[in-house]
N, C-alpha and C positions, 0 to 999 in steps of 0.2 A: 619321384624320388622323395621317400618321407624322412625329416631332417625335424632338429629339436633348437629351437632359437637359445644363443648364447647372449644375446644383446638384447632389450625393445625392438621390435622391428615395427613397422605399417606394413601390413599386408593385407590384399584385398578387402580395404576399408574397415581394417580394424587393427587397432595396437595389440599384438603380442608380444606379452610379457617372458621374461627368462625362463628355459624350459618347455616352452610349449611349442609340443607338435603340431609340423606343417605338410602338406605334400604341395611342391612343384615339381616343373618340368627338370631334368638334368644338367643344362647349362647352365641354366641360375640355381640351382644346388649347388653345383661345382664352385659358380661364383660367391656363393654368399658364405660356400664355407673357407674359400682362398680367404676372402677376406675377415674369417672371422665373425661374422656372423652367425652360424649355425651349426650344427653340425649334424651328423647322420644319427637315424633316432631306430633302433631297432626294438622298441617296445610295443608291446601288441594292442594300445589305443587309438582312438578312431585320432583324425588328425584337427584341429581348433577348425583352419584351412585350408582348402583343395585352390592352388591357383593354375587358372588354364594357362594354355600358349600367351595369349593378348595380357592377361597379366604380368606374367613371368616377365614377359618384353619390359616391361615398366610400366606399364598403365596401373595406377594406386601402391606402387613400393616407393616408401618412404623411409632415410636411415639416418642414424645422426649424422654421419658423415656427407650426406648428399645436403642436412640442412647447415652444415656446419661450412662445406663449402660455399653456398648462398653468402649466408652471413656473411665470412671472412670475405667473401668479393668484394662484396658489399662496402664492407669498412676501412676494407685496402684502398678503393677508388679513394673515399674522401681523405683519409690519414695521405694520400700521396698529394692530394690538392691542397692539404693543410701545412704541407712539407713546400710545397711552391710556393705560396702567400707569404709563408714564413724566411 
């Protein structure tokens, strides 16, 4: 499925900028454009990135969302321990 990034993404070890065409598999199309990420690119250039099956899975996709949830875990632990002490 060739798709054109609306967001930065990480994909297969490299950061793609706004715009730039990709090809993955179908389900992570489907996903990345539910959520806004991407959408379908029907322009006749080659693609930046080809990601097989083992990447699509998740091996080197990285979103601000997936690092934004880290963080926030992250901060919530301590803010809820700083909320007990207090």
């Amino acid at each position: 499925m060739k798709l054109k990034t609306l967001k930065p993404l990480y994909l297969g070890g490299q950061t793609l900028v706004e715009g730039t065409p990709f090809e993955t598999i179908e389900q992570h199309g489907r996903e990345l454009i539910q959520k806004g990420y991407a959408e379908p690119d029907s322009s006749e250039g080659d693609p930046a990135v080809t990601l097989s099956e083992e990447d699509a899975a998740g091996v080197g996709v990285l979103t601000s969302d997936s690092v934004s949830v880290q963080v926030e875990g992250g901060k919530g632990k301590k803010s809820a321990s700083k909320s007990k002490a207090e």
